[in-house]
Structures are given as structure tokens and as C-alpha cells.
N, C-alpha and C positions, 0 to 999 in steps of 0.2 A: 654688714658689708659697708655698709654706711660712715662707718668709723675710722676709712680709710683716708679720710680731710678732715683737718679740721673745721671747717664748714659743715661738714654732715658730724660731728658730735654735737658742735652748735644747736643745727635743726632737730637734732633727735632729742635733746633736751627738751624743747618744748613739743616733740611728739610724746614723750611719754605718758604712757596711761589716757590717752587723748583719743586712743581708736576704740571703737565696740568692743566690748567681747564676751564671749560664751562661757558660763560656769558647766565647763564639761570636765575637766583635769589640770591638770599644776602638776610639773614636775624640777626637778632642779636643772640648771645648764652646764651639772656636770654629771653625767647621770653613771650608775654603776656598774653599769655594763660596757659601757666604753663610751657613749655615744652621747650625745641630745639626739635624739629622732623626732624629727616634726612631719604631721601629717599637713599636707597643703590640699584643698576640695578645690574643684572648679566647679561651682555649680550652677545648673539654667533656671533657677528663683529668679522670677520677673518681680523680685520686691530689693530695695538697697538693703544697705546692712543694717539698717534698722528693724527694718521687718515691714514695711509700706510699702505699695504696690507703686509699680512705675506709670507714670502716667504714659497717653497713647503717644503723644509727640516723642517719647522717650522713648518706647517700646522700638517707635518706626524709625527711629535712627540708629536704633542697636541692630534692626532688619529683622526684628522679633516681634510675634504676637504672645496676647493677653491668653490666647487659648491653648499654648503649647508651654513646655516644661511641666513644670512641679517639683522642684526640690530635687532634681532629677543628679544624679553626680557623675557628672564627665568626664572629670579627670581626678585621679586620688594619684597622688604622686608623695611616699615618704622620703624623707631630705636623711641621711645619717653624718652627722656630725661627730667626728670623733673629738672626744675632750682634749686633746692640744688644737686643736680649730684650725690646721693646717688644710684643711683637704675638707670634702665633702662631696655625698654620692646622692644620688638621686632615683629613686624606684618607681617607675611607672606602673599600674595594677588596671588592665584593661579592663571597661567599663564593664562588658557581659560576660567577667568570669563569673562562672556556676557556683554558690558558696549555701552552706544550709545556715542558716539565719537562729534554729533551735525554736523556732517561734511555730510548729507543726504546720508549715508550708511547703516544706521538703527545698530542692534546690532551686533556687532563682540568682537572678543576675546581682552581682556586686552593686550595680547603678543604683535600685530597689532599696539597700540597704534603709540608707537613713530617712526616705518616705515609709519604709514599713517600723519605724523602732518610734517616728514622728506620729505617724496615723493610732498606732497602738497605746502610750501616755493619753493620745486626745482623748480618746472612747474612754478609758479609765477616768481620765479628770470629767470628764464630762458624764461619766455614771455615777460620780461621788457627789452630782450638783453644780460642778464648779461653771460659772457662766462667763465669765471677764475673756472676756477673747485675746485681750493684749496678752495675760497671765497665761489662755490655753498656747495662744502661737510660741509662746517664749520657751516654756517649758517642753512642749513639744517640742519643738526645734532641737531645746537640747539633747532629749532623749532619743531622739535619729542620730545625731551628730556622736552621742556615747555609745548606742548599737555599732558605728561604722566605726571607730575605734577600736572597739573591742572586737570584732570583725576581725579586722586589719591585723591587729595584733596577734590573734589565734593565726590568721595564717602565713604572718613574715615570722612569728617568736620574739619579734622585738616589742619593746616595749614604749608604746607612744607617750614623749614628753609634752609635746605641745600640739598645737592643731593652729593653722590660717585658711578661712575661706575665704574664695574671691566669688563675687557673682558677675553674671554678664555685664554690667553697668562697671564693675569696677576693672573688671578686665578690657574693655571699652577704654576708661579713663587711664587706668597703669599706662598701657600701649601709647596714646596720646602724650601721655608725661614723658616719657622717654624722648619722643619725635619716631619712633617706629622702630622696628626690630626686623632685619636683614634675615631673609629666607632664600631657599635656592629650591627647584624644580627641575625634574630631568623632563618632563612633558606638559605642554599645557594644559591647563584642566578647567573643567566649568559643568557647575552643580546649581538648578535655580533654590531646591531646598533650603541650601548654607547661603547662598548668597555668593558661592564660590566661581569667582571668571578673574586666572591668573595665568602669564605666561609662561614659557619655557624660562630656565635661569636665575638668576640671583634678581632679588628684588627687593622693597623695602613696606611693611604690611604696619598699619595700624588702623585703631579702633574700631569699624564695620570689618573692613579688608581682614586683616587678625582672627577677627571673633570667625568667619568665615572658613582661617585657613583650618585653625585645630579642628572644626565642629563640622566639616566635610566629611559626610561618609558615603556619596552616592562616586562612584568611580574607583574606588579602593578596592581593593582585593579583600579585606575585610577587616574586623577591626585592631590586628595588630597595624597594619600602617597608620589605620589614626592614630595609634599611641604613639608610632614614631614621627610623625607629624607632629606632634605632644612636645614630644623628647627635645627636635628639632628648634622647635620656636622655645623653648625653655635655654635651651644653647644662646639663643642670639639674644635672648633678651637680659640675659646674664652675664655676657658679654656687654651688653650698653647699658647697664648699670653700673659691673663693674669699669668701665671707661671713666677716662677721665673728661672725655667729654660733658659728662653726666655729673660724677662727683665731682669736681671744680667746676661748674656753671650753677650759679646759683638760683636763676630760675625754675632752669630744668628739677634740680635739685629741691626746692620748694612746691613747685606741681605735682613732682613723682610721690613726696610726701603726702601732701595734700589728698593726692586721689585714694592713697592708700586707709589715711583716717577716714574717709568718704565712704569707702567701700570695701575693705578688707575688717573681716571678724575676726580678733584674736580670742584663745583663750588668756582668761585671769593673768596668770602667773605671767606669759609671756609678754604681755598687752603691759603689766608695773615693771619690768624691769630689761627692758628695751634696748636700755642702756649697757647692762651687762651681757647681753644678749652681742652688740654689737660689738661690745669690747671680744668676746671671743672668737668671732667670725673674723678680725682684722688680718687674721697671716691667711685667708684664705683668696689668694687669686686668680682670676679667669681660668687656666690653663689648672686648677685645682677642683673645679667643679664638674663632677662626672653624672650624665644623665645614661640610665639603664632601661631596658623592661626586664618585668618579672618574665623569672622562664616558667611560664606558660604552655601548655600542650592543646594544639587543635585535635577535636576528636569528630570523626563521622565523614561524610561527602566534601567535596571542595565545596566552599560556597554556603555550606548547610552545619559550620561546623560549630560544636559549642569547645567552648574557651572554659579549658580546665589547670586545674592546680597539684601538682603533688606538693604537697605539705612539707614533709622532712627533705624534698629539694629546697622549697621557698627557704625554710629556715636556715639552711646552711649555705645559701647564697646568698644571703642577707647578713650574714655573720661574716663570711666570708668579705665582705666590703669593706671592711674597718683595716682589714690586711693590707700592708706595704704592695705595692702594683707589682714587684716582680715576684715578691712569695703568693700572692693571690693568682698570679699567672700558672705558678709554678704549680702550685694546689691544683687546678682545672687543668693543668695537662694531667697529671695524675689522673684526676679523675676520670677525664676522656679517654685515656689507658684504660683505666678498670673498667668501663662500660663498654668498650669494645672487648674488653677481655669475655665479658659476659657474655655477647652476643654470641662468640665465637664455642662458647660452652654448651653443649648439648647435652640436656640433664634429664632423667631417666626416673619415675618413682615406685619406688615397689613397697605397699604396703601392709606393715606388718599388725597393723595398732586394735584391729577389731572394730575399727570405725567406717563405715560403709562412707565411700565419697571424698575422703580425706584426700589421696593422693590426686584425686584432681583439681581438689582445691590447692594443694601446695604446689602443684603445678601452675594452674592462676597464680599465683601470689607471686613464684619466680616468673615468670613470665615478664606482670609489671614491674619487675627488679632489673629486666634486662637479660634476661638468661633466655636460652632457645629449649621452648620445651619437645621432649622426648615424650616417650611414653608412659605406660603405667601399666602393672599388676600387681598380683597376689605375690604375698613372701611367706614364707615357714615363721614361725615366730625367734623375733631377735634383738636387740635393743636398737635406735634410732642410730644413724652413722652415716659419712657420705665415707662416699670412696671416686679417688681421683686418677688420673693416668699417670705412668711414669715420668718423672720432670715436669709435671704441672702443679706442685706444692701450692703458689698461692693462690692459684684458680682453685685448687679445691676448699682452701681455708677462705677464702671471700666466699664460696658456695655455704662454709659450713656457718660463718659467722652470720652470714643471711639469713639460714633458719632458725638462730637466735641460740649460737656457741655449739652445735651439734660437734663430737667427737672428729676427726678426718683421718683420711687413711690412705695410703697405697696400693694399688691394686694393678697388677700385672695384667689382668686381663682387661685393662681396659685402654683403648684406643685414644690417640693426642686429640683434642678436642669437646672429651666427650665425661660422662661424670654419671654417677649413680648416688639416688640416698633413700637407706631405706628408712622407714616409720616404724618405730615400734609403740608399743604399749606407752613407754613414757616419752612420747613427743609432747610437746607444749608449744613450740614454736610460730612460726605464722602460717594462717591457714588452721591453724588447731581450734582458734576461739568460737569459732561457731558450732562445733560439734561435742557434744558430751560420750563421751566411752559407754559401748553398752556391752552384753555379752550376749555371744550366738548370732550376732547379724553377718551375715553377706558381706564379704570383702567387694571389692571394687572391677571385680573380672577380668579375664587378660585383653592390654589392649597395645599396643605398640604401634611404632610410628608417627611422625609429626602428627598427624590429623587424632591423635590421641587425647587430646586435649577435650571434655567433658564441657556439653553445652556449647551455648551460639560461638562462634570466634568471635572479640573483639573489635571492634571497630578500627578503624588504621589510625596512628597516630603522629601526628608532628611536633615536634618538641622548636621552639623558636632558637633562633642562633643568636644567642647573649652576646656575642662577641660582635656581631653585624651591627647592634643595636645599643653599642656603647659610643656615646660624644661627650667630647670634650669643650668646656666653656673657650678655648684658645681657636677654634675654629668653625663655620656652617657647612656641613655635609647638603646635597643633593637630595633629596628624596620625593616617591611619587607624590 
């Protein structure tokens, strides 16, 4: 962005190679899937980018103690860059989404990530003998930082070229460097935790004030509006970079630099060629950088909910970003057709397969697909098939294609809204993998009607509105 005066190729000239950085990954800045993707961390490490602990004077002007944080990641936000560098999108991934790590912990919070991948190298080098502390934090460090990568990557499908952390000190300093970054509030708010007491309205937040607004969570509804709090100050402060206030004042310009070698972690690759890096960001401006959250699902009580992921959404909304903004619109209407299509489908399972339980389970399965489940019983034996109402062909071929390509068909006696599929012997589709075919067992017994659904119901779920939760670097939105 920097590349956008010739004053900041000047200055980046002599930033090159000049910042930290982490031997986690290297990738190219054109990459082959369409995009550069870089992961950006906010993290509450009370040490700079070096790896040294902050002393107390510093701690107590960040409004932080020595006893709180650890490595802890507040904000993973990945940037997708498409290789013409016209544009660019930005993903927010709330702190306490639920992810299993593979590490025999089962599900913990995304935050967790890179203290458990950090904690786990330490024990290992340090049961091989290894005693040099500078050597354990280092390498540790990195291997948290390549757990959350690889994380991240399993569940947007993209594939991370680069990585920037900031820590509290540096986000501190950034803010500063700019002269502050213009927020707005529909309500007053005041948190002693964060250090958070700010008015109703448009305002202008740096250093303590800043670190305070993103890192408030006592008053929020829960933690998607810190993400959009996230999202929001990410807006403004992308706006007063991109200013020409910023890039033509050469102090400002020299300080913003400054803090960043200070305190931002690159990896390798990104960290040598900085240069080129900025040559491809040049066509991108203000009103070209788009801030998102992941779409996310609250599950369970208001208030008590865990922040969940479906996977093959994440990935196709994350693909979906690189799309021209009216065909990407155009796509998500579609889509929001087909999901209302489903709901409006009442789907019915009769199984034929010899598999005791199955049809309740492919009933789960549509269920989280979006389908309204029916009920379930016993069939005669017959091959797997749906059958659909008269003039509802692609409601039944979206039912069929969902059990993974099943036959479809017409069926006179069946009423508009409403769908049938039965199971035979050779079903494989989903729902099938956890069950092995046996012979002589107990079919599933007749059961009918909504409350047919097998085991506890579900928890209620909320899916976040992506579309509420998109800013553009050309303006600051309101938010709690």
C-alpha cells in the first residue's frame, strides 16, 4: 500500500528485510490458486517482537499486566489478495470458535491454537535435553504459529502464503503512528477490564484508547460483535493509511514504518521482498478493501453459546471472495434460494438397507443440510431413490445430489412441499459411514411425524448475517 508515493518506495527500501520474522512458511505473491492469502494474528504476548518481556512502565501504559495474556490470539484475520491486486478481502475468525486441534484434546477454542502447538515443541525439546531458552521460546513460538496456520487453512481451504503478527506494544505503536483511527458507536460504553469508557458517536481512538476498543468484551452481546469491532477499526485504520495524509507526510510516514519494524513479526519470505509485495498492493484503494466475518453458527442458550463452523460453508465463502462483487452477489442469492428451498422441503425416510438406525441418521444429516425432517420407517426391499412432488424437479435433484448423486424421480402421490427417499442395500451416501451392513438385524420401526427424528433434538442454531457484517475501507459504520 505503501507504494502508492513515491516517498513510501523510498522508505520501504530501506525497510526491507529490516523487520523480525518467523521461519513458519514462504510462499510466492502470485500464488496458484488466485490469491496471496496472508494470515495477520493480534496477539496479547506481553513480550515485543523479539521475544523480551515488556517491562512494568510499559506493561502500565499498554493498561496491561505481567499476569494476564500468554500468547493468547485475539484476532486472526486472513487478507485474500487476488493476483491482479486490484481489490482485497479480509476474513475475521472469532476467537472462541470450537476447532479440534488433532492433538487428543478434542474441541477447544481457536484462541488456544498456537499456545497448544507452542506448549507441545517446548516439552519435546526439552525431553530431548535441549536447555538454551532463547532456542526453546523461538522455536516454540514457531510451532504454535505453524499449528494456527495449518488450522486456519483446514478450515477456510485456502492456502496461507504469508503470516504478520502484531502484539499489544505494536498495536499500541501502529495506532500512534497514524495519529488515530476514527471509530463511531451507536451507545456509550464503559468496561474497567479493557480499560474501555467511550461516548456515543464518531470519535477518534489511539494507543491505550484502541487497544481498549477491539479488546472489550464485558457489554457485548458476545463475541461476534468483538469481531465486528475487529472488522470496524480495521476499516478506519485502512482508511488512514491509505490517506494521503499518511502517505504524503513524511513523518507520519517514517513513524508508521518505524513501529511496524519495532513490532510486527513477518514471516521470511514476506519480511525479503517487501518490495514486491508493495508493487502488487499499488491498484488497490480504500473503497477496494473489504472486511468480513466468517460465517459462523451460535449454538445452544443466548449468552452460553459456542461459536461453531461448518467447513464446506467456510470453504466456499472463502473462494467465493475472489468473485467480481456482482457475480459473488449473484452466487449468494442463489444460494439463499436453495436454502430456503430446503427448509420448505419435508423429507420423509424409509429404510430399505438392513441397517438398524440408518434412516435416522440420514435424517441428522439432512436436517444439517437445511432440509425439514419427516419421518422414518420400514420399506420392502428396493434399491436407494428419492422421489419428489409434481413440478418440484430441482427440489428433488438438490435432495438427490445431497445424498451423494441418489437416482430421482416423480411421484404422483406426493404432495408440493414434501419428498420421500428410500435406502436400500446399496446406499453409501451420508449418514451411511458410520454403519457397517449386517444381516438379520432389526429395521428402524415405524415412526412418523416431525418429532421422528431419533435421539436428543439439536440445539437451536444461528447462522451470522455475512452481509450485515461486510465494510468497506471508503466508509466507518456505527457499531455497539
Amino acid at each position: 500500500m505503501l507504494s502508492t508515493t513515491g516517498y513510501g518506495w523510498a522508505m520501504l527500501r530501506g525497510f526491507e528485510g529490516s523487520s523480525t520474522s518467523g521461519s513458519v512458511l514462504g510462499g510466492g505473491l502470485n500464488a496458484p490458486d488466485g490469491a496471496t492469502d496472508i494470515l495477520l494474528i493480534g496477539n496479547d504476548s506481553r513480550t515485543d517482537a523479539q521475544g523480551n518481556p515488556l517491562p512494568p512502565e510499559v506493561l502500565e501504559k499498554l493498561g496491561a499486566s505481567d499476569d494476564e495474556g500468554g500468547d493468547l490470539t485475539d484476532a486472526m484475520i486472513l487478507v485474500r489478495i487476488p493476483n491482479d491486486g486490484k481489490s482485497a478481502s479480509a476474513i475475521s475468525f472469532p476467537r472462541d470458535t470450537l476447532v479440534d486441534l488433532d492433538m487428543g484434546m478434542g474441541e477447544t477454542k481457536l484462541t488456544e491454537t498456537l499456545n497448544a502447538g507452542k506448549a507441545e515443541k517446548r516439552a519435546e525439546m526439552e525431553e530431548s535435553g535441549e536447555t538454551d531458552d532463547a532456542k526453546l521460546e523461538e522455536e516454540s513460538q514457531d510451532a504454535g504459529r505453524q499449528l494456527l496456520v495449518q488450522t486456519l487453512e483446514k478450515m477456510s481451504g485456502v492456502t496461507i502464503d504469508h503470516f504478520a503478527e502484531v502484539n499489544l506494544l505494536g498495536f499500541y505503536e501502529v495506532t500512534n503512528a497514524v495519529g488515530g483511527v476514527e471509530v463511531c458507536l451507536n451507545e456509550p460504553t464503559q468496561d474497567d477490564a479493557s480499560g474501555a469508557d467511550f461516548q456515543a458517536g464518531r470519535q477518534t481512538v489511539q494507543g491505550t484508547d484502541a487497544l481498549a476498543f477491539v479488546r472489550q468484551r464485558k457489554g457485548l452481546v458476545n463475541e461476534l460483535e468483538r469481531g465486528v469491532r475487529q472488522q470496524v477499526f480495521m476499516t478506519g485504520l485502512s482508511q488512514k493509511i491509505l490517506s494521503s495524509g499518511t502517505l504524503a507526510n513524511p513523518a507520519k510516514l517514517s513513524a508508521l514504518i518505524d513501529s511496524i519494524q519495532k513490532s510486527v513479526t513477518l514471516d521470511e519470505d514476506l519480511a525479503g521482498n517487501i518490495l514486491e509485495f508493495a508493487e502488487q498492493m499499488q491498484g488497490v484503494a480504500g473503497g477496494d478493501v473489504e472486511f468480513v466475518g466468517a460465517p459462523v453458527h451460535l449454538v445452544g442458550e443466548s449468552g452460553e453459546e459456542d461459536v461453531t463452523l461448518n467447513i464446506p460453508e467456510m470453504h466456499q465463502f472463502a473462494e467465493d471472495l475472489l468473485l467480481p462483487p456482482a457475480e459473488r452477489q449473484q452466487k449468494e442469492q442463489q444460494r439463499e434460494a436453495a436454502e430456503q428451498a430446503r427448509a420448505q422441503t419435508t423429507v420423509s425416510v424409509y429404510n430399505a438397507s438392513g441397517v438398524s438406525g440408518l434412516a435416522a441418521n440420514v435424517l441428522d444429516e439432512l436436517s444439517t443440510q437445511g432440509f425439514t425432517a419427516g419421518g422414518s420407517e420400514n420399506a420392502e426391499a428396493t434399491n436407494s431413490v428419492v422421489y419428489y412432488a409434481p413440478g418440484q424437479q430441482q427440489a428433488g435433484q438438490d435432495l438427490a445430489t445431497a445424498l451423494g448423486g441418489l437416482p430421482a424421480e416423480e411421484s404422483p402421490n406426493l404432495t408440493a412441499g414434501s419428498a420421500e427417499v428410500y435406502l436400500g442395500e446399496d446406499y453409501q451416501g451420508p449418514g451411511a459411514q458410520s454403519f457397517a451392513p449386517q444381516q438379520g438385524v432389526q429395521l428402524d420401526g415405524a415412526q412418523q411425524g416431525p418429532g421422528a427424528l431419533q435421539g436428543p433434538s439439536p440445539a437451536p442454531m444461528q447462522s451470522t448475517d455475512a452481509e450485515s457484517e461486510r465494510f468497506t475501507a471508503d466508509g466507518i459504520p456505527c457499531v455497539n
